[in-house]
C-alpha positions in Angstrom: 35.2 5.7 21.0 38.4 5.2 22.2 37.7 1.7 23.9 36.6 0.8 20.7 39.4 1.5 18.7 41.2 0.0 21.0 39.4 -3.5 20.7 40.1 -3.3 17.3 43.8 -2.8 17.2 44.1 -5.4 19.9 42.2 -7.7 17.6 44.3 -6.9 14.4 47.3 -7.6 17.1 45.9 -11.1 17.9 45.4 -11.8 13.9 48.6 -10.9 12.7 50.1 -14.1 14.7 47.7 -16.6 13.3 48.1 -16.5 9.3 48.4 -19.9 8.3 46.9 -20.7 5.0 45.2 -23.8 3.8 45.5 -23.4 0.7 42.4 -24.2 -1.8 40.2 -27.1 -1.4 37.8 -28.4 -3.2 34.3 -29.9 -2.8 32.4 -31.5 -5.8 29.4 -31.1 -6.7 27.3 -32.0 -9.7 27.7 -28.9 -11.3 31.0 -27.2 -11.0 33.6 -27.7 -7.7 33.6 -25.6 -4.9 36.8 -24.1 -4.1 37.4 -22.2 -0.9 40.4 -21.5 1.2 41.2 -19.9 4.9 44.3 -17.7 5.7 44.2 -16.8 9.3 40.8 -15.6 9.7 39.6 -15.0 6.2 37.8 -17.3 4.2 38.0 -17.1 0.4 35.1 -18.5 -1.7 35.3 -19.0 -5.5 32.5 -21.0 -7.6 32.3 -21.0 -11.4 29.2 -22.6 -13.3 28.1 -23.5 -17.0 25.4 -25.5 -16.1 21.5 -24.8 -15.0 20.8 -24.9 -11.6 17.6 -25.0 -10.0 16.1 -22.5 -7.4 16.4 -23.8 -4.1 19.0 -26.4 -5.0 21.7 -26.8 -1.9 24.8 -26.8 -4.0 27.3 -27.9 -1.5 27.8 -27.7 2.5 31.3 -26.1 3.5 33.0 -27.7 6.7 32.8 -26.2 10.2 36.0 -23.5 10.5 34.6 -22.2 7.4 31.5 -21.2 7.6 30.1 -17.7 8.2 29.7 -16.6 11.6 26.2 -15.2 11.0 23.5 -14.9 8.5 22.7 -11.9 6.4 19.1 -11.7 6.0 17.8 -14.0 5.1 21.2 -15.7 4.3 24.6 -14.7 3.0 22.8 -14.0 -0.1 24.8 -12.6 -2.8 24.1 -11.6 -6.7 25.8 -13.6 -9.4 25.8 -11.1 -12.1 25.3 -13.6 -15.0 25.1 -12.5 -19.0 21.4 -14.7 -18.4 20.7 -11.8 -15.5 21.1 -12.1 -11.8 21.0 -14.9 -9.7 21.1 -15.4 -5.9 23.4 -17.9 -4.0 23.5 -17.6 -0.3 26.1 -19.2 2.1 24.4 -19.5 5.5 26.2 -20.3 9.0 25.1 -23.9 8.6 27.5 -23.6 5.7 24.7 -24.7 2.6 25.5 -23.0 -0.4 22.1 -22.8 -2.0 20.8 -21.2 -5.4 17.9 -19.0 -4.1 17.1 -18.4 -7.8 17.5 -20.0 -10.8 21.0 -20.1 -12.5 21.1 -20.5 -16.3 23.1 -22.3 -18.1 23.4 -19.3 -20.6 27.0 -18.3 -20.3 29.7 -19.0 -17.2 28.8 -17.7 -14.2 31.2 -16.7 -11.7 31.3 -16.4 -8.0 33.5 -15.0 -5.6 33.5 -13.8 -1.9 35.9 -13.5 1.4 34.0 -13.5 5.2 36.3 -13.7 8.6 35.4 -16.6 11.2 
């Protein structure tokens, strides 16, 4: 509709102002850090992993500004595509990054994702 496109360019107006960055931080954990980053809106979300991680293990807990507006359901889940199979990591708007499978310690496993606050 055309109201609706309308919202939207009027939000991508609003946005263009605010594009501070800043820059990658890092939360540690007792597997591998956390690193995640907001420019403007956007949150950036990388995590990289050689070591066996329990199912249900809350990995880390990413500040408020951050965090995903809402929950997929059941969570944010997302598929690590791992060389051991898939695994399931979910970032929810509480911001707990949680392993909702098991995550082997086979190979590196890699993780990346973006999400607008």
């Amino acid at each position: 509709s055309a109201a609706g496109v309308a919202a939207l360019q009027a939000e991508i107006e609003e946005n263009k102002s605010d594009m501070s960055d800043s820059g990658w931080i890092s939360i540690t954990t007792k597997y591998q850090p956390i690193r995640y980053r907001k420019v403007g809106k956007l949150v950036q979300f990388y995590f990289w992993n050689d070591k066996a991680i329990p199912r249900d293990t809350t990995i880390a807990q990413l500040p408020e500004g951050y965090r995903p507006k809402f929950p997929f359901y059941p969570n944010s889940m997302f598929i690590i595509d791992t060389f051991a199979g898939n695994s399931k990591i979910s970032i929810d708007e509480d911001g707990l990054v949680v392993a909702n499978s098991e995550i082997e310690s086979v190979n590196w496993t890699f993780f990346y994702t973006t999400w607008l606050v």
